[in-house]
C-alpha positions as CSV (number, residue, x, y, z in Angstrom):
1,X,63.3,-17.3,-25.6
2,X,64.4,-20.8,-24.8
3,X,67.5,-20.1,-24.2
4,X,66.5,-17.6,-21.5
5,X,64.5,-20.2,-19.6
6,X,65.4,-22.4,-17.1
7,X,63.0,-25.8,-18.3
8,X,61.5,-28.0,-15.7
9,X,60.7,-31.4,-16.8
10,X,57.9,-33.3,-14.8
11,X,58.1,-37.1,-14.8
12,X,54.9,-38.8,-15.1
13,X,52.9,-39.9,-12.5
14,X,52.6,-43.8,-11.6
15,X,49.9,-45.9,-10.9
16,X,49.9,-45.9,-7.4
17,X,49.5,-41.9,-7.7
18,X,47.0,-42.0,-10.0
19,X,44.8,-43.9,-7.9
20,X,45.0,-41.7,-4.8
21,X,44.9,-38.8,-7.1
22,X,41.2,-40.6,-8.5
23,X,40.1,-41.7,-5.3
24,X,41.1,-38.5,-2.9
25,X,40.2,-35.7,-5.7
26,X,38.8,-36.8,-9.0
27,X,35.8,-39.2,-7.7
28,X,34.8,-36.6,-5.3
29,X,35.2,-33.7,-7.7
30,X,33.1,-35.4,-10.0
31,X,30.6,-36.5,-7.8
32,X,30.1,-33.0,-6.3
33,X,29.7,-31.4,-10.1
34,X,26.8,-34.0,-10.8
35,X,25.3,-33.6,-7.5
36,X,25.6,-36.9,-6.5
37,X,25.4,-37.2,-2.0
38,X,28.3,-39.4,-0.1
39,X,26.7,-42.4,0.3
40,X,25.0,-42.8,-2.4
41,X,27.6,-43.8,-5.3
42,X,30.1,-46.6,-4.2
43,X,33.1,-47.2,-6.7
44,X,35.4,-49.7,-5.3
45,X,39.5,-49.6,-5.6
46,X,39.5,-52.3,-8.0
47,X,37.2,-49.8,-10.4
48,X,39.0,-47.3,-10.1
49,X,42.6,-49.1,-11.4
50,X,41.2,-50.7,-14.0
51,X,39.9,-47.5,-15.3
52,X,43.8,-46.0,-14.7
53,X,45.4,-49.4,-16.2
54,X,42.8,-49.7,-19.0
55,X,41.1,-47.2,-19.7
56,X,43.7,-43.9,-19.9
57,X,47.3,-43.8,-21.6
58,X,48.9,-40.5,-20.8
59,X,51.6,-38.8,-18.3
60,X,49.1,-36.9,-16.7
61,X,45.5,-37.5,-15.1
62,X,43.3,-35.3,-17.1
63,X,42.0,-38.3,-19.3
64,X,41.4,-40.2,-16.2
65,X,39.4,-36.9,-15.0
66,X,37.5,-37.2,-18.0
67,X,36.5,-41.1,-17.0
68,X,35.6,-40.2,-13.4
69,X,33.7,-37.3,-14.9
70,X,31.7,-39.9,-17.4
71,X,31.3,-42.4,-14.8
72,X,29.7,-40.4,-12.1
73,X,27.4,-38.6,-15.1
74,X,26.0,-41.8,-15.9
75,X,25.6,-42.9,-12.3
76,X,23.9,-39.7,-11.6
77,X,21.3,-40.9,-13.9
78,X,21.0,-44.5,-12.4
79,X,20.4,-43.1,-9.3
80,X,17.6,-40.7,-10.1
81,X,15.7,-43.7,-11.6
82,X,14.3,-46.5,-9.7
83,X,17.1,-48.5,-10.7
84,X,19.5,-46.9,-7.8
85,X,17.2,-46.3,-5.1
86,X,17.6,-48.0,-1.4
87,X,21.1,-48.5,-2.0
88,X,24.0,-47.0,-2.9
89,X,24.7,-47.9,-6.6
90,X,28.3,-49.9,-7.2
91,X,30.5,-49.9,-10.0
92,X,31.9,-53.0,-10.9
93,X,35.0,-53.8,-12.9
94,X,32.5,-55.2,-15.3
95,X,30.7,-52.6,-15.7
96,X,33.1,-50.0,-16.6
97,X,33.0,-50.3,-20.5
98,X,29.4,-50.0,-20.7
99,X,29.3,-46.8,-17.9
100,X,31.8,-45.3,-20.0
101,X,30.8,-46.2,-23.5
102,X,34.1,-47.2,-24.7
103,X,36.7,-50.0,-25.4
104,X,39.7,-50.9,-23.0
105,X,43.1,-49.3,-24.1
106,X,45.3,-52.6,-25.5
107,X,49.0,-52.8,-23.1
108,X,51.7,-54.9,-23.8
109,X,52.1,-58.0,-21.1
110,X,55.1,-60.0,-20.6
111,X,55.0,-63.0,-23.2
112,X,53.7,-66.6,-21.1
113,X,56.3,-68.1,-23.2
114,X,60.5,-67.3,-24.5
115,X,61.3,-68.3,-28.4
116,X,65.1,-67.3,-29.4
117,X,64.8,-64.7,-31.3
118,X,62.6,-62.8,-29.6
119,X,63.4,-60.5,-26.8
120,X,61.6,-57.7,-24.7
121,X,62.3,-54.0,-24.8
122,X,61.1,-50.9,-23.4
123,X,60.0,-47.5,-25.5
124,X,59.0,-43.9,-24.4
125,X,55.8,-42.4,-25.6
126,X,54.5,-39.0,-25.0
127,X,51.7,-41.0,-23.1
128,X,54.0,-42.2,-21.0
129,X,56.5,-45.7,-21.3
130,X,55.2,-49.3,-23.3
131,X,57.3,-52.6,-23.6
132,X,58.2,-53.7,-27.2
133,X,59.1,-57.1,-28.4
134,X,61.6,-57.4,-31.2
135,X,61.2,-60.3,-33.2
136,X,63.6,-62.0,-35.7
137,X,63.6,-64.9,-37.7
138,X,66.0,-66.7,-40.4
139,X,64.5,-67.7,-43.6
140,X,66.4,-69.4,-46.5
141,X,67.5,-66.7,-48.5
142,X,70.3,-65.0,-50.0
143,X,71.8,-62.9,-46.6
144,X,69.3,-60.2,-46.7
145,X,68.4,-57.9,-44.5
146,X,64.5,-57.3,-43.9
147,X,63.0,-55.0,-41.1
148,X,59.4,-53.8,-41.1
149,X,57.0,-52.6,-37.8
150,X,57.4,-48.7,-39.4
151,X,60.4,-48.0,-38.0
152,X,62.6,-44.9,-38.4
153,X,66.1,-44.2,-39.8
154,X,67.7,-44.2,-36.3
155,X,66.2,-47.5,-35.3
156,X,67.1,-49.0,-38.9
157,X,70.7,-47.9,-38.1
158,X,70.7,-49.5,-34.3
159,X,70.0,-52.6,-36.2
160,X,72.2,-52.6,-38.9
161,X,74.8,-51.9,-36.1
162,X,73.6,-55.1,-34.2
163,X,73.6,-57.3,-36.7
164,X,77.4,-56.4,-37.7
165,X,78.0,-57.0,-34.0
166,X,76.3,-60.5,-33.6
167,X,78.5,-61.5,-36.7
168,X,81.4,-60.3,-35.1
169,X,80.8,-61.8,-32.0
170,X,79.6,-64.9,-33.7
171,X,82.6,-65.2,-36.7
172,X,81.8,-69.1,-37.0
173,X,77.9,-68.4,-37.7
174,X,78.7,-66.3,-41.2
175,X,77.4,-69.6,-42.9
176,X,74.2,-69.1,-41.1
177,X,73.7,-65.3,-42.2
178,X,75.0,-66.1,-46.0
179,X,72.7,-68.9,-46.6
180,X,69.6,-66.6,-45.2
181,X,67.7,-63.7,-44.7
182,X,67.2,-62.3,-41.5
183,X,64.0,-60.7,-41.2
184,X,63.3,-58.2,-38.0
185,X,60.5,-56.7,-37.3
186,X,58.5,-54.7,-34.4
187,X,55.0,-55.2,-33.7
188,X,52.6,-53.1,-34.1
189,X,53.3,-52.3,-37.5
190,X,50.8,-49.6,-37.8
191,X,52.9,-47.6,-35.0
192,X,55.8,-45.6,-35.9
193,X,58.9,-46.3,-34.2
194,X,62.6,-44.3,-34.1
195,X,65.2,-44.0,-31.9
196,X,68.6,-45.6,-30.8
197,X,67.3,-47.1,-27.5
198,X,66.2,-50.7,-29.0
199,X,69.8,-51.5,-29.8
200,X,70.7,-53.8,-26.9
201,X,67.2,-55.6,-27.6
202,X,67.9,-55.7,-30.9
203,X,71.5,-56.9,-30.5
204,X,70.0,-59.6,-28.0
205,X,67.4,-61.3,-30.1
206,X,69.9,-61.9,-33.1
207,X,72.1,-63.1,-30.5
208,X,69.3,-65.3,-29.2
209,X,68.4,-66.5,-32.7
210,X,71.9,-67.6,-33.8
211,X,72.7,-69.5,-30.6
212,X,69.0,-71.1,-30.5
213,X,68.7,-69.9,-26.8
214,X,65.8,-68.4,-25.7
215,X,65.4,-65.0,-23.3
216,X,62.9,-65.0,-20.3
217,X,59.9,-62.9,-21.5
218,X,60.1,-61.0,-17.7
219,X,63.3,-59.6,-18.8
220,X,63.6,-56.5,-20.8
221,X,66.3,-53.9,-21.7
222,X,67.1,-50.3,-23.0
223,X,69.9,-48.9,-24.6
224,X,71.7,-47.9,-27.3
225,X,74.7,-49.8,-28.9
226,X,78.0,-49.2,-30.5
227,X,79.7,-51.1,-32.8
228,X,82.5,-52.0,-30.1
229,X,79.3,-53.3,-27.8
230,X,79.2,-50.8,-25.2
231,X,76.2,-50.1,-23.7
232,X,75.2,-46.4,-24.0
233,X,72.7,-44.3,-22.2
234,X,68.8,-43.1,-23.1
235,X,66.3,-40.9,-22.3
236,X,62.9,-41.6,-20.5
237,X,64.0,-44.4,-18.4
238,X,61.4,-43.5,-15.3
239,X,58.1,-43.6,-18.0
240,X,60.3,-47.1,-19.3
241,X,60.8,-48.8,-16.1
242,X,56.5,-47.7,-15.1
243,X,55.5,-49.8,-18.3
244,X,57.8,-52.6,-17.7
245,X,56.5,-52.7,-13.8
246,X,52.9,-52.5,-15.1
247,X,53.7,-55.8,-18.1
248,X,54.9,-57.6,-15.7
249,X,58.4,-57.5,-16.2
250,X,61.0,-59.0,-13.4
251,X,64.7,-57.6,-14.2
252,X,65.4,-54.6,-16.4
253,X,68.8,-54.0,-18.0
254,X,69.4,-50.6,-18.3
255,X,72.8,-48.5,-19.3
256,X,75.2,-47.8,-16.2
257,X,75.4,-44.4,-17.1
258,X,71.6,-43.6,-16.7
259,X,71.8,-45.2,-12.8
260,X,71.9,-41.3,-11.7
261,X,68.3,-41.0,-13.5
262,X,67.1,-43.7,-11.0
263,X,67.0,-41.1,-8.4
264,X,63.5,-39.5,-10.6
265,X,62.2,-43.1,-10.5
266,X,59.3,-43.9,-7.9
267,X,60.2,-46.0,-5.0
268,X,57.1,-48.6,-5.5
269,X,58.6,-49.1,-9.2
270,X,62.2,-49.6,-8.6
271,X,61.5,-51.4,-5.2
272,X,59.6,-53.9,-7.7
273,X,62.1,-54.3,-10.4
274,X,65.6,-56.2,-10.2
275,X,67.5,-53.1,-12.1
276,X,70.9,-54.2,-13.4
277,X,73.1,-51.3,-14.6
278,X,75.5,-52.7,-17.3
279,X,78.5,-51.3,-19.4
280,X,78.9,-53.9,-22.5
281,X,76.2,-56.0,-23.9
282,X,78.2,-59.2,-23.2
283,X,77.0,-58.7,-19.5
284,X,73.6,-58.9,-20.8
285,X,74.2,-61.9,-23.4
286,X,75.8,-63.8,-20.2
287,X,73.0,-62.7,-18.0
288,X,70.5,-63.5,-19.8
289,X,71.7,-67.3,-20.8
290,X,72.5,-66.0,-24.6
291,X,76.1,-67.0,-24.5
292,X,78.1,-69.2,-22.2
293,X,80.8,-66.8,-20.0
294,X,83.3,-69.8,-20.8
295,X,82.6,-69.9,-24.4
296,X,83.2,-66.0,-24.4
297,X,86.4,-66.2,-22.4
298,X,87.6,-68.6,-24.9
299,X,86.4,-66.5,-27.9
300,X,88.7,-63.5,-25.9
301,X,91.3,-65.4,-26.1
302,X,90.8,-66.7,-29.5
């Protein structure tokens, strides 16, 4: 049946129109089912973001039409009491968890501080994008390899791959990985995790570690990695680039061969990110501050 289909594939909506899709439709929608009058309920703008920001994880807006629903059910019983008569009862943003009886969905926000080792990197979820961090660390060891954060086969692969890359990259640090074990791990471990686009992050923050050099926290990164260190597209980079714009992420690297899926990418997000398309994941490492573009010429040439 597939096959005989032509498949359409909606991109989820942003922020921005989720909030004109709350405050033009949903609120009034809801307030009409509870029979609440204009004038009478008073939900400012602020409200109503934090309730799309905090309070919903999805592509869509029927979760969000849920809250407004909720909310106005709630209000509709304020204002039949004493408590809301004379004026029209507001909603603050401190009032939202207690009108709608639940606790805040947690986002990822861009770290305050950069460590080497530890790099930012963007993941698709059927809710929509999130930002990941991928976290390494060297103890003394034997040359081990440890990963844990529940990841998959794919994403153990992408770093096995990225840690034979950093040592080739890196020939005069095989001292460093013999006399230790590097663990990697992705928080949060109760999440599963799978698929190849972590591998330039991965490949980043053991770069990071072994030079001792730390990545700004508002940079992130997707895509996948080969063992000659090119930079290979992914999928879901509009839902990607909306979660790094909400963390508060500055510049994105992102594969050069997904720049023609920037066209299904809202204006607001792009217009808000410095996107850098790159090829090899040397750009990023010199980018980024990782590694020196003289010390790589001379390693070239080496």
């Amino acid at each position: 049946l597939l096959n005989r289909m032509e498949v359409i594939n909606f991109t989820g909506y942003t922020p921005d129109e989720k909030f004109e899709i709350a405050r033009n439709h949903l609120l009034p929608k809801a307030m009409e089912k509870m029979g609440i009058p204009d004038g009478v309920l008073n939900v400012p703008d602020d409200t109503i973001k934090a309730i799309i920001n905090d309070y919903t994880m999805e592509a869509g807006v029927r979760g969000l039409q849920k809250r407004m629903d909720t909310l106005c059910r709630n209000a509709a019983v304020r204002i039949g009491s004493q408590e809301g008569q004379g004026e029209a009862f507001t909603v603050g943003t401190d009032m939202i968890r207690s009108e709608l009886d639940m606790h805040p969905v947690h986002h990822e926000r861009v770290l305050s501080k950069g460590r080497p080792g530890v790099v930012t990197g963007l993941a698709w979820t059927a809710a929509g994008g999130e930002i990941l961090y991928i976290e390494t660390l060297f103890t003394k060891g034997s040359g081990r390899l440890i990963i844990t954060g529940q990841l998959g086969d794919v994403m153990k692969e992408s770093a096995q791959i990225a840690v034979s890359l950093v040592k080739s990259m890196f020939p005069e640090k095989a001292k460093l990985f013999k006399d230790n074990d590097l663990h990697i791990h992705v928080p949060e471990g109760a999440v599963p995790k799978d698929g190849p686009s972590a591998g330039v992050t991965l490949t980043t923050a053991i770069a990071s570690l072994v030079t001792g050099k730390a990545v700004s926290p508002e940079i992130a990164m997707t895509g996948e990695i080969s063992l000659r260190g090119a930079v290979t597209p992914i999928g879901g980079l509009p839902e990607k680039l909306m979660a790094a714009q909400r963390a508060g992420v500055k510049k994105v690297f992102i594969p050069k061969d997904n720049t023609d899926d920037l066209e299904d990418v809202a204006k607001d997000v792009s217009s808000s990110l410095d996107i850098m398309p790159v090829s090899e994941i040397t750009d990023i490492l010199m980018d980024t501050g990782v590694i020196e573009k003289e010390l790589l010429e001379n390693k070239a040439s080496a």
